[in-house]
C-alpha positions as CSV (number, residue, x, y, z in Angstrom):
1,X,-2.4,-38.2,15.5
2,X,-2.4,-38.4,11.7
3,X,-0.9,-36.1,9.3
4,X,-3.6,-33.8,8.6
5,X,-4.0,-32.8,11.9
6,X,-0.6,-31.8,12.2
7,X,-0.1,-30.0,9.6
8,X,-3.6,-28.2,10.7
9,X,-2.3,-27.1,14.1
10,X,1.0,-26.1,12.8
11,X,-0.7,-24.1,10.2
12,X,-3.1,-22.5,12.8
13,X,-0.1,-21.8,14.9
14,X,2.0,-20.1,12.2
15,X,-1.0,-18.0,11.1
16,X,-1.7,-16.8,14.7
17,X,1.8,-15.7,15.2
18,X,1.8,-14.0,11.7
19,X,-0.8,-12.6,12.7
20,X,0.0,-11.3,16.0
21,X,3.4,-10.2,15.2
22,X,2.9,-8.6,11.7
23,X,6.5,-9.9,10.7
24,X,10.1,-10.5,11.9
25,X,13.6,-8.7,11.3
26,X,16.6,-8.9,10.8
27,X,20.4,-7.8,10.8
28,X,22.6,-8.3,7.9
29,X,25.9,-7.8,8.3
30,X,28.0,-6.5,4.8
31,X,31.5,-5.7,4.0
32,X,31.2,-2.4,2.1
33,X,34.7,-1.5,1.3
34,X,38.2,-3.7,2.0
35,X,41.4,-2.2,1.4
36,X,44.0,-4.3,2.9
37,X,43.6,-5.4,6.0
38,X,41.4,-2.4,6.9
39,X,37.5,-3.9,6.2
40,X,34.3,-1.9,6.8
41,X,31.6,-3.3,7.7
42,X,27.9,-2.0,7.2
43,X,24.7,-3.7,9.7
44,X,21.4,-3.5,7.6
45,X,17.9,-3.8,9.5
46,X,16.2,-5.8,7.4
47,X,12.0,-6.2,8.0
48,X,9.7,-9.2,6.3
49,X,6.2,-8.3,6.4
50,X,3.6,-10.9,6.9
51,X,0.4,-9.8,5.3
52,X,-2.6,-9.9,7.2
53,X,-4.8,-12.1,4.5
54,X,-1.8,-14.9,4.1
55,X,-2.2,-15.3,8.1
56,X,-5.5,-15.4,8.2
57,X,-5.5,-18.1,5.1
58,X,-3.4,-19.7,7.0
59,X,-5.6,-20.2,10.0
60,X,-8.7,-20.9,8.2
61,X,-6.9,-23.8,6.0
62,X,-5.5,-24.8,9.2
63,X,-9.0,-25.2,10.9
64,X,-10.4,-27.3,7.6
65,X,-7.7,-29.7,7.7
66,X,-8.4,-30.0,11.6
67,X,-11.8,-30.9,11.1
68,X,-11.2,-33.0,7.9
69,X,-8.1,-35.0,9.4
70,X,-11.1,-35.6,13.1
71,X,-13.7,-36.6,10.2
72,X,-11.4,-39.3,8.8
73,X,-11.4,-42.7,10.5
């Protein structure tokens, strides 16, 4: 398998689960206040988005360099 192909599945499979799952979060984990030995700590739910269109572009570019990386000899 060359190169182009590769990257063209991989890019087909990261656009179809971008597409699927619309994004992925996240907990962060903060120290808001220390005094001494007594810490708090704050959890923060953090969400990154995945637009539909970047996806999508994703799966399409995938599927051109499929088929340019099967017309190559």
């Amino acid at each position: 398998m060359n190169t182009l192909k590769i990257i063209g599945a991989a890019l087909i499979v990261l656009g179809l689960a971008g597409f699927f799952t619309g994004g992925f979060s996240f907990t962060k984990q903060t120290t808001a206040a220390q005094i001494g030995p007594l810490k708090l700590n704050v959890q923060e739910r953090e969400t990154v988005n995945f637009p539909q269109w970047l996806s999508l572009g994703a799966v399409v570019l995938g599927g051109v360099l499929l088929v340019v990386g099967f017309k190559r000899p």
